[in-house]
C-alpha positions in Angstrom: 66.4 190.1 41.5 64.8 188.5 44.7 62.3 186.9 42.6 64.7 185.2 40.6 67.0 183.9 43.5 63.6 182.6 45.1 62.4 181.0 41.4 66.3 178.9 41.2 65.6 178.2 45.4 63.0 176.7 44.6 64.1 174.9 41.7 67.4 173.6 43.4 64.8 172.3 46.2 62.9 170.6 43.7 65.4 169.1 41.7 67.0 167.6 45.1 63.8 166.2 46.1 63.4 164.3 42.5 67.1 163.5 43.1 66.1 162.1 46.5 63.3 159.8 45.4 65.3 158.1 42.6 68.1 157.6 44.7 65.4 155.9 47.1 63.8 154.1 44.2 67.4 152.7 43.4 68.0 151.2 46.4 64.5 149.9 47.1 65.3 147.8 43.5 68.1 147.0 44.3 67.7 145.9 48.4 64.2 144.9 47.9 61.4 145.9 50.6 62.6 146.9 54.1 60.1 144.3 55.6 58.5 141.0 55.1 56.3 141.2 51.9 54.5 138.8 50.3 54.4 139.3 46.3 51.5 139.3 44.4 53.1 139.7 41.2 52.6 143.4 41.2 54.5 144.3 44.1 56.7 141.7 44.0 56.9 137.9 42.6 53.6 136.0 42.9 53.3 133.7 46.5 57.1 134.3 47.3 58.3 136.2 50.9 60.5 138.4 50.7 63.6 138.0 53.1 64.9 141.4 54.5 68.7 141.8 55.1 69.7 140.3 58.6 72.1 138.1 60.5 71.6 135.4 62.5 73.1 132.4 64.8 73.1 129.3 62.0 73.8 126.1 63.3 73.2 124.9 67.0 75.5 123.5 70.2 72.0 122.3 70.9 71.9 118.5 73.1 69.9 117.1 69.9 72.0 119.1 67.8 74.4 116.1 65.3 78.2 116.7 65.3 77.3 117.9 61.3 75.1 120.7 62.6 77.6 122.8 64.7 79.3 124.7 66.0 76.7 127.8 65.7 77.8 130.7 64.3 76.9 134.1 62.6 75.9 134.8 59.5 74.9 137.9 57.5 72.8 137.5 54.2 71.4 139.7 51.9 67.9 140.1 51.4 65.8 137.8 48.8 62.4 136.3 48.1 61.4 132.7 48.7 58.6 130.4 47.7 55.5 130.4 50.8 54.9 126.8 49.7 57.1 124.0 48.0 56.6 123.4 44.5 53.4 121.6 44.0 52.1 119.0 41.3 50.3 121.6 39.6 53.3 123.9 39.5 55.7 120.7 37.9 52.7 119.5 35.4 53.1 123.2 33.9 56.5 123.2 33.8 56.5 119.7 32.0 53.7 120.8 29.7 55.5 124.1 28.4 59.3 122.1 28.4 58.4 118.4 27.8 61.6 118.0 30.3 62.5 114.3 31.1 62.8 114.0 34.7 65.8 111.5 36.0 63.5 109.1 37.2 61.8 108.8 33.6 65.2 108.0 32.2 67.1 104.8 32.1 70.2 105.0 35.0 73.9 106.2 33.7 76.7 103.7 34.7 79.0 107.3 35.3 76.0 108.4 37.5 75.9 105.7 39.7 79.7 104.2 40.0 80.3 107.4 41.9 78.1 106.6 44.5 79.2 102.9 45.1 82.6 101.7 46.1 85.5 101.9 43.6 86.4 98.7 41.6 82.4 97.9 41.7 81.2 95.7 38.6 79.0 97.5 36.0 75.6 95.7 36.5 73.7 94.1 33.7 72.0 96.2 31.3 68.9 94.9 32.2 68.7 96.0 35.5 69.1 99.4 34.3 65.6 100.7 34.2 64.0 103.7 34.7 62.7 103.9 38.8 62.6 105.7 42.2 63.3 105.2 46.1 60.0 104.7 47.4 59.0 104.3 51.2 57.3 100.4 51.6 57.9 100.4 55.2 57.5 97.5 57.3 54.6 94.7 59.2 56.5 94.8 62.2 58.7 96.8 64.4 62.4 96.3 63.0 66.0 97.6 64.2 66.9 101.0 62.4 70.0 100.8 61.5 69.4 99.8 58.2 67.0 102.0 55.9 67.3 99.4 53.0 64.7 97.4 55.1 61.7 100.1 54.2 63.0 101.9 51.4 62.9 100.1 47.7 63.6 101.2 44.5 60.6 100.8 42.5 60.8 100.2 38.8 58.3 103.1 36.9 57.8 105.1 39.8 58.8 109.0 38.6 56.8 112.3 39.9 53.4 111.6 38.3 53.4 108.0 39.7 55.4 108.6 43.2 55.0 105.1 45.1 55.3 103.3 41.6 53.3 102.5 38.3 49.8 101.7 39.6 49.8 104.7 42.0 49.3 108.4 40.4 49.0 112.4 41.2 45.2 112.7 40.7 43.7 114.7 43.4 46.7 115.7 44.4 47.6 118.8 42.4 48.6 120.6 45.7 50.6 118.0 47.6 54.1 119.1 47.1 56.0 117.4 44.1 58.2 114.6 45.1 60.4 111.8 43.0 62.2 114.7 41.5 66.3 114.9 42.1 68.4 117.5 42.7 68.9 118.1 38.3 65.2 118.0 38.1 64.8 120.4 40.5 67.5 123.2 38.8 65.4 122.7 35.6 62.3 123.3 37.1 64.4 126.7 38.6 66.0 127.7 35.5 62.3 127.9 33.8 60.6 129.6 36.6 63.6 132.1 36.0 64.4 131.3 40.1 66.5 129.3 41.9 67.7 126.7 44.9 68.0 128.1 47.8 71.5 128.3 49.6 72.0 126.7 52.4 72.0 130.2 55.2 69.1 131.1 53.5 67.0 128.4 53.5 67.5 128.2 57.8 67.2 131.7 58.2 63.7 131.6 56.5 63.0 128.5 58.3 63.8 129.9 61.8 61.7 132.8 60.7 63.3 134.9 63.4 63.4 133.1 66.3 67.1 133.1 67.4 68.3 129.1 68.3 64.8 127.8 68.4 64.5 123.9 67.7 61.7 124.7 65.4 60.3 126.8 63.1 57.0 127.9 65.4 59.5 127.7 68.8 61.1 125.5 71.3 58.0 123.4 72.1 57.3 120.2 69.3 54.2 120.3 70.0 53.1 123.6 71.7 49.6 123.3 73.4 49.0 119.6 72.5 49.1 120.7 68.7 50.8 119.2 65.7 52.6 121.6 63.9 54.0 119.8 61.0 53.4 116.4 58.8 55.8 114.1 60.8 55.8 110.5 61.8 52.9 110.0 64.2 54.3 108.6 67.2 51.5 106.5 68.2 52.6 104.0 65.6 56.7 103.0 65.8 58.4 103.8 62.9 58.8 102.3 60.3 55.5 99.9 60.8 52.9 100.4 58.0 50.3 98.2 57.2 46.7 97.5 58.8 47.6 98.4 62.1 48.5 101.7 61.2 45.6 104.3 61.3 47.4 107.4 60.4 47.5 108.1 57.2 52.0 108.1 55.7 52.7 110.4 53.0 52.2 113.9 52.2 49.6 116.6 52.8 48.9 119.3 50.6 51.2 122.7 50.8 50.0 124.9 54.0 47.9 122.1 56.3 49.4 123.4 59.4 50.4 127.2 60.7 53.2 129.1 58.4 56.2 130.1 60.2 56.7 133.7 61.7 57.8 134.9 58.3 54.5 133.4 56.4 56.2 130.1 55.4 54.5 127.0 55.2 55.9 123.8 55.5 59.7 124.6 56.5 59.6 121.4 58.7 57.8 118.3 58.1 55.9 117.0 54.6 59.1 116.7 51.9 62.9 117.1 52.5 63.8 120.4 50.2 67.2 120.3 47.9 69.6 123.0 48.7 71.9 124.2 46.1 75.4 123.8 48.4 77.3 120.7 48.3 77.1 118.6 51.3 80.2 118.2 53.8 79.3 116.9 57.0 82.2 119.0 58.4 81.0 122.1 56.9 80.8 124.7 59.7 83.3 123.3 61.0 85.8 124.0 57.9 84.3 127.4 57.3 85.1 128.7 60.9 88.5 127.6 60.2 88.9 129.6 56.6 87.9 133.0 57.4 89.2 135.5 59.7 88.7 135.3 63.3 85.8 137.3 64.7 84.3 137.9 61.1 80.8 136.5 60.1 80.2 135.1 57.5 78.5 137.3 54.9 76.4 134.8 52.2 77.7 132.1 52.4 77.7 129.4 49.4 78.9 126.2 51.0 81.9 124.0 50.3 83.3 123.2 46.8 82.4 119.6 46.7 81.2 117.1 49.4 82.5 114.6 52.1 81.1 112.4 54.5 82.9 110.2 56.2 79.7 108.0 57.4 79.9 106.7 53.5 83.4 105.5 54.3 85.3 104.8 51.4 82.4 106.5 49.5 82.8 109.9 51.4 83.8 111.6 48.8 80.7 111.0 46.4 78.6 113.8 45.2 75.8 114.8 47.3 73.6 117.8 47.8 72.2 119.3 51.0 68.8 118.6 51.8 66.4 120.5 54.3 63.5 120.9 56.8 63.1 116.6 57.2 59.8 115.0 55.7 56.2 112.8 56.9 58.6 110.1 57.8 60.8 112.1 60.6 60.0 110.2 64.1 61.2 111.5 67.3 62.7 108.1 67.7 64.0 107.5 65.1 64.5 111.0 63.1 64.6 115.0 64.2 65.4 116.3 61.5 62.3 118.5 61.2 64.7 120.7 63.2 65.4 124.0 61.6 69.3 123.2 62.3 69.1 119.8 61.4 71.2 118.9 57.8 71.7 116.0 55.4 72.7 114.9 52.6 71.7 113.0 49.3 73.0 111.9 45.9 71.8 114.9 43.6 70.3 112.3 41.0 68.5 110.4 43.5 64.5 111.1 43.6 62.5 109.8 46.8 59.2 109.8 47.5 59.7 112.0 50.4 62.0 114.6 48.6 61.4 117.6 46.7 62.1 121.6 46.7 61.5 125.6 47.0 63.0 128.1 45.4 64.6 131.7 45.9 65.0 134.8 43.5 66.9 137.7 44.3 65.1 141.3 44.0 67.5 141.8 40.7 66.2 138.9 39.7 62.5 139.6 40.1 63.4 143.5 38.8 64.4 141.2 35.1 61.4 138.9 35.0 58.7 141.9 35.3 
């Protein structure tokens, strides 16, 4: 009789370890790893971090903090996995190769897609003018006032991802500079094939901050820590937006990881391209979202406002635009921060610039799907 109460002991002991370890399995699917991972496509998704729960101070009260950046507040996110690099050439040329997608760049303009963007009563153009194209940076031969970007950006008739400053220019050699000349449409499609997708808004600054609580930066409080560069930006040496002979640095983008990754292993957070973020922009955003939810709460995931407003586009400021993120090779201390991990913007989700383009996120039930 002893024997047999030892034999179902035992058994009870055994069946509640099992029990145990599938519980823990369960929740390691469905909460991910308990600390920063980097998938290799066994043990998570190939070249993506993975993001453990947390909650941080988003925003900044900051002195070089804009009015659109504040106030700073909490939020709480979930854990997720995010791209270590942006999206590169090679990365779009297999995506167009498998799909034979049609970015919006390639395709001649929509009247519906750009009346929204211009003030209402505004003449259709000619059809002629209608013709496939892209912002491109042409800068300037001499130092100019900056209050109007129209002076060094033009849009360039033929110029689309594989040809970024225009028809005669091209990708070759390039298969690891992060893709650009791709709007915020291209970017979803790219997402929705790669069975990912944008990042929101919380999570892309939380990643970028990569744990350092109200730092300017993504590497700390210091631009330039030691003497050393820490991100493609504007090279101060030469005023911005002067190009030309007398400019020896070379303007435009680097391939993914040139300078140091972040504390969370991410490369290029600040500095190189602008990134698309999936939430709508409102330049008032915080601001509203304080407002809206209980007093003393923070926020828990947040997925930005329902549509956008800017009152700097006056009677415009309701037009559709996207965030964008983490600044680009043309941000200048004197002219642009915006390399900043707090720093925000907005753009016109069908626009593509040469200076523009994206990472993406996937959830752990996401990755648990696409094994």
């Amino acid at each position: 009789m002893l024997v047999r109460k030892r034999r179902w002991s035992i058994a009870i002991i055994a069946v509640g370890v099992v029990s145990a370890c599938l519980a823990f399995a369960v929740n390691q699917y469905i909460r991910g790893p308990s600390s920063l991972t980097l998938g290799d496509g066994k043990n998570g998704p190939l070249d993506m971090v993975w993001i453990p729960p947390g909650e941080f101070l988003m925003g900044s009260d900051h002195k070089k903090a804009r009015p659109n950046e504040g106030p700073a507040h909490k939020v709480r996110l979930d854990g997720y996995w995010i791209d270590r690099n942006d999206v590169t050439n090679a990365d779009y040329a297999r995506f167009i190769s498998e799909t034979h997608y049609v970015t919006t760049a390639e395709r001649k303009p929509k009247w519906d897609d750009l009346k929204v963007q211009l003030p209402p009563g505004t003449p259709e153009p000619d059809d002629s003018v209608m013709v496939p194209g892209a912002l491109v940076f042409v800068g300037a031969d001499r130092p100019i006032p900056l209050n109007d970007f129209s002076q060094w950006w033009a849009f360039v008739q033929g110029a689309d991802w594989r040809h970024p400053s225009g028809p005669d220019s091209t990708i070759e050699g390039k298969e690891t500079h992060p893709v650009v000349q791709v709007s915020h449409e291209d970017a979803e499609a790219y997402a929705k094939w790669a069975h990912k997708r944008l990042l929101t808004e919380a999570e892309w600054e939380y990643a970028a901050r990569g744990g350092l609580e109200q730092a300017d930066y993504a590497w700390g409080s210091d631009f330039t820590p030691g003497g050393e560069k820490m991100a493609n930006t504007w090279n101060e040496v030469q005023p911005f937006p002067v190009t030309g002979s007398r400019n020896k640095f070379k303007i435009g983008t680097q391939p993914v990881g040139s300078y140091k990754p972040n504390a969370y292993g991410l490369y290029d957070m600040s500095g190189n391209v602008w990134q698309w973020i999936a939430d709508w922009y409102r330049a008032d955003a915080f601001r509203v979202g304080l407002k809206l939810q209980p007093a003393g709460e923070v926020s828990f995931n947040p997925m930005g406002p329902l549509q956008s407003y800017d009152p700097a586009l006056g009677v415009t400021a309701n037009a559709p635009q996207r965030v964008i993120r983490g600044g680009s090779f043309l941000c200048s201390d004197s002219y642009c921060t915006s390399f900043r991990t707090s720093a925000r913007q907005g753009a016109d989700p069908m626009n593509a610039m040469s200076h523009l383009g994206f990472r993406l996120a996937m959830s752990n039930d996401q990755w648990g799907k696409n094994r």
